[in-house]
N, C-alpha and C positions, 0 to 999 in steps of 0.2 A: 693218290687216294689212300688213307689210312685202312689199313683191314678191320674187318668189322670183329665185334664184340661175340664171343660164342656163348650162348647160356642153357641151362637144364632147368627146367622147372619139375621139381617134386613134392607134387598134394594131395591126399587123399580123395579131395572133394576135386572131382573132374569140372565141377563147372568154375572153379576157382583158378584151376589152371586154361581152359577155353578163356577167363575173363583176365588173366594177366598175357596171357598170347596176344591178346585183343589191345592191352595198353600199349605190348612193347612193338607193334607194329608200326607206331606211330615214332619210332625211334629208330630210324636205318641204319645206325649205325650196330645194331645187335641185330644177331640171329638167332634165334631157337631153335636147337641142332635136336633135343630130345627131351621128351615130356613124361612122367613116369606116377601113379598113385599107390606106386609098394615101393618102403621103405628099404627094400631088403634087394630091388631091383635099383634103387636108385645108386648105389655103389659100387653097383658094375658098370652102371651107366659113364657116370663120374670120371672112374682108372681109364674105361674106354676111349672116352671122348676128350680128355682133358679142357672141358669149359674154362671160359674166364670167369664165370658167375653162376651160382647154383643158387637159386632162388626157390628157398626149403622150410617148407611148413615144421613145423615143431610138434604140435601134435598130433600125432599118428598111430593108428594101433599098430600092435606088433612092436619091432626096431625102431625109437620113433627119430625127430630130427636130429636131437642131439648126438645120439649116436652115430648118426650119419656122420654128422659135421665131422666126429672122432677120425672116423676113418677116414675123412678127405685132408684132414691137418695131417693126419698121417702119411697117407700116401700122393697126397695130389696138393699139395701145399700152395700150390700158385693159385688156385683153382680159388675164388674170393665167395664169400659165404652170405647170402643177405634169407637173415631166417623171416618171414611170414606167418604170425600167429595171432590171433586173437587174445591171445593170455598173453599178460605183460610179465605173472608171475614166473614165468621161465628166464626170463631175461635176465637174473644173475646166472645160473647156471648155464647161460648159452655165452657168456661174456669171458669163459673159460676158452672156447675156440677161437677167442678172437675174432668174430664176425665184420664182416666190411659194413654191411649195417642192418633195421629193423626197421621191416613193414608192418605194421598196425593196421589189422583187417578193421572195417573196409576201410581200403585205402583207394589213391585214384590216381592217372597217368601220371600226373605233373610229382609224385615222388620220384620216379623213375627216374628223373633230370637230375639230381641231387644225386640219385647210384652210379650214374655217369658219373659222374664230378669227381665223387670221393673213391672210383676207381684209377681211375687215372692217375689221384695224387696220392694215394698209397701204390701204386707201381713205379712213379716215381720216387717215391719214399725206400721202398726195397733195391732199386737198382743203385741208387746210394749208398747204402747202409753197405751193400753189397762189394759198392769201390772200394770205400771203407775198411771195410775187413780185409778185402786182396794186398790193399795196400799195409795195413798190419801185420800179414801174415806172410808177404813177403819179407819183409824187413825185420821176422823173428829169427831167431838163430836153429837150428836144422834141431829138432828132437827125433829120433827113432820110435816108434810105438810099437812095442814087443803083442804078437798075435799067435796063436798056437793053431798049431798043424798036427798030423797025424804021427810025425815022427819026430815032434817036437816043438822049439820055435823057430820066430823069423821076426827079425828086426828091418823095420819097414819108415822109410823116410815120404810122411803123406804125399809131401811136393812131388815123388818120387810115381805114385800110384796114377795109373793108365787108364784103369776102366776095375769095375766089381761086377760080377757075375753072380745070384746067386741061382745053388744046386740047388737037389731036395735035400740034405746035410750042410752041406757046406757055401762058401761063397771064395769063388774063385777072385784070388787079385793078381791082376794083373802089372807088372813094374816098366820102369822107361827101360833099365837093362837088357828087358828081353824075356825073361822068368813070369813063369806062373804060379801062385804058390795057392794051394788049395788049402781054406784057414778053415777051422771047427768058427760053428756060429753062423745066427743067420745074417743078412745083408744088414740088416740094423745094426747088428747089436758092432759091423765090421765099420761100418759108416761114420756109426756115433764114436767110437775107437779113434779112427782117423782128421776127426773133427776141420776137416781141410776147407774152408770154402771154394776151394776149383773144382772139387767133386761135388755134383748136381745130380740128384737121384730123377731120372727122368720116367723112372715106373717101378714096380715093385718092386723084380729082380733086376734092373739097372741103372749104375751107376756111371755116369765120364765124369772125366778130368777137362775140361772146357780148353786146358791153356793146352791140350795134346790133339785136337779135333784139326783134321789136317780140310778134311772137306766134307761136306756133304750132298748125296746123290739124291735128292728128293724123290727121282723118278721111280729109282728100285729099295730108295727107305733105306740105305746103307751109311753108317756113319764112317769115316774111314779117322783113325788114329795113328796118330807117330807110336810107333813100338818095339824100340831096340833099331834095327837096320830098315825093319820092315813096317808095313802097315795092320794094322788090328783092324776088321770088319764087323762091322756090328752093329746085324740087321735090328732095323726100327718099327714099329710100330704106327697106325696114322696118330696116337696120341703122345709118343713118343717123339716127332716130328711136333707136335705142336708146343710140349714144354719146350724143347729147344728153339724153336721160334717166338718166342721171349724171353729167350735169353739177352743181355745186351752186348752186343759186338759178334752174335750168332747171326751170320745171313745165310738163310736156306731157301 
């Protein structure tokens, strides 16, 4: 039995989210794990829970969707976006996150079938893309990417990078050698630097190297990594646990 589909709905209008709870019921293979009518709550919700599907009104007062959207491409990028609005007029400016698709209030169950559809074949479309680049990026020739530290630099081979940690300053990288090297900058700006596809940011502050993931302990959330002689530990999160669970070739 395939695992079901996880989603958030975020609407201002409560009876618009009672009325899509109500369509997607009729779709077993989703679940509504959390439902939310502040904008400003919907983005912790999001990091929290790592959904497969955020089904997000656009206009809203306050923070409104797009803005959300912003920080889910940002930080929860797997997380697939289908905005619900009334106004069509947003629809260039929401075409900027890249959106999995658009519901046109009122709408009725039988779109839902279609959200299905085209999630599935843009997941297959990124696990692709995804070979793709491993397989490019294997077979490029070794660059070093110079990063500064408190007592200077450090010249850092991505293929080489273990796990990123970020501090309140800095972001610790961790090497297959054994070393830690605590770099100025935040996790981003360490991430976007090392431009690796085997690093997979699975939450704010964390980053793995996929091809260094020795096991994972579901029961107590601990990822274990090859690390020089030894193993790197590094505890998880429940939404932490679900990006790596689609991963492809991650079985947890």
């Amino acid at each position: 039995m395939s695992e079901k589909l996880t989603a958030i709905i975020v609407d201002d209008d409560p009876e618009a989210i009672k009325l899509l709870e109500l369509y997607l019921r009729a779709y077993k293979e989703i679940e509504v794990i959390a439902t939310t009518t502040l904008a400003e709550e919907a983005s912790r919700l999001i990091e929290e829970k790592y959904p497969n599907l955020v089904f997000l009104d656009i206009d809203m007062p306050g923070k409104n969707g797009l803005q959300v959207a912003q920080t889910i491409q940002r930080y929860t990028p797997l997380a697939q976006i289908v905005f619900t609005t009334a106004h069509l007029h947003y629809a260039y400016d929401a075409l900027e996150v890249q959106p999995l698709d658009f519901l046109t209030k009122p709408f009725g169950p039988d779109s839902l079938a279609t959200i299905i559809r085209k999630y599935h074949i843009r997941m297959e479309q990124i696990h692709s893309a995804q070979k793709v680049e491993l397989f490019m990026h294997q077979n490029e020739p070794e660059n070093k990417v110079k990063l500064l530290t408190q007592s200077g630099l450090v010249f850092i081979n991505p293929k080489e990078v273990v796990c990123l940690n970020a501090t309140l300053r800095h972001t610790n990288v961790y090497v297959l050698d054994g070393a830690c090297y605590s770099v100025s900058g935040t996790i981003n700006k360490v991430f976007a630097a090392l431009a690796s596809p085997n690093l997979i940011r699975i939450g704010r502050s964390v980053c793995l190297n996929i091809q260094y993931i020795k096991k994972i302990d579901k029961k107590n959330r601990i990822c274990y990594l090859t690390y020089g002689a030894k193993l790197l530990e590094q505890q998880l999160s429940q939404s932490h646990l679900a990006v790596l669970n689609r991963i492809n070739n991650i079985s947890i």
